[in-house]
C-alpha positions, 0 to 999 in steps of 0.5 A: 500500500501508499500513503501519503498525506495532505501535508506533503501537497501543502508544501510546494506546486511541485510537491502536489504535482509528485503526489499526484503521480505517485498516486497515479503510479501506485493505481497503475500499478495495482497498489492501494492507496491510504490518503489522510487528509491532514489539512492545515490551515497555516499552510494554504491560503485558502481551502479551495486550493487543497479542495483541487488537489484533494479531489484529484487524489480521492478519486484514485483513494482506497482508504481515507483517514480523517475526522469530521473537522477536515472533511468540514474545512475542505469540503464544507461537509456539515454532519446534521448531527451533534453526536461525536459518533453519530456525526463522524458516521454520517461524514463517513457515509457522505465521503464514501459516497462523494468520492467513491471510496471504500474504507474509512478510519476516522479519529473522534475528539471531544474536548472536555478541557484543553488539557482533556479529550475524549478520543474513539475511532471508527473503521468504515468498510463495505462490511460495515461499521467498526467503533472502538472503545472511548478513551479519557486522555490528559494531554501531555503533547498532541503532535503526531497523535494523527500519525500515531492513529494512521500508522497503527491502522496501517499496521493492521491492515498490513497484517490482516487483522478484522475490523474491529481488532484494527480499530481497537488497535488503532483507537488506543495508539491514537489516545497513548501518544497523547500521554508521549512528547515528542512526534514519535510513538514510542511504545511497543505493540504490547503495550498498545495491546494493554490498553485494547485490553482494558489496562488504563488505571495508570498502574505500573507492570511490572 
């Protein structure tokens, strides 16, 4: 599989260009495609500009990781909802149907302090709908927790893994890394499997 991000088409005119190619490359190829959309808004001068380029690479994408907010920012997609869940299921639907893809891996945030979030995930795929569990987190650093989301994912998808033990998966790297400074997940498999499992009273393993 490819993945690429967002980001990377924010940089330059040439960057969007070579991002576009690979991906044209990669579907020429037989190779699927992971896109996260991972707007930001300091590097653009306005989202109709990442709209052109994103809509070219949605076309050509197998899986999309994103959340509500990006799917706003970009393409002005307005869940009716004001349920967490419920809004980034519907946001899920109306990507899928939109620009034709088939899985989607969406992180939700609600922001119960700027210091405390709530964080779930959900993996869309023609099968349905996989929800993982709801996490507490303290923010300690919040770089790189969608990475953290996306390659954990990645990691699943590479290993075969059901939906729901992807998204388990997945939904607890994403809330760990809020716990680690730095951009860099730095914990092992096992210890994400411990909070899959439930181990998230803060003890120490011994």
């Amino acid at each position: 599989m490819l993945f690429v991000s967002g980001i990377t088409a924010a940089l330059s005119k040439q960057c969007a260009k070579e991002l576009i190619l690979c991906v044209q490359e990669a579907k020429k190829r037989g190779v699927r495609v992971g896109f996260d959309m991972n707007y930001r808004r300091k590097l653009w001068k306005e989202a109709s500009a990442a709209r052109e380029i994103f809509d070219e690479v949605l076309g050509m994408t197998d899986i999309l990781f994103g959340n509500t907010g990006a799917l706003n920012d970009v393409h002005h997609i307005q869940p009716k909802s004001t349920d967490s869940l419920q809004a980034t299921l519907e946001a899920i639907g109306i990507a899928k149907e939109m620009f034709g893809v088939t899985h989607c891996a969406f992180t939700i945030r609600n922001h119960i302090s700027a210091s405390i979030n709530e964080l779930q995930a959900v993996f869309s795929s023609p099968e349905g709908n996989a929800i993982s569990n709801q996490y507490t987190v303290g923010i300690l650093d919040r770089f790189g927790t969608g990475d953290a989301f996306a390659a954990a994912c990645l990691h699943g998808l590479g290993n075969n893994w059901e939906a729901q033990q992807l998204i388990e998966f997945g939904a607890a790297a994403f809330a760990l890394k809020h716990t680690i400074y730095g951009d860099h997940h730095t914990s092992t498999n096992a210890e994400i499997n411990a909070i899959v499992n439930g181990q998230t009273s803060g003890h120490v393993l011994r």
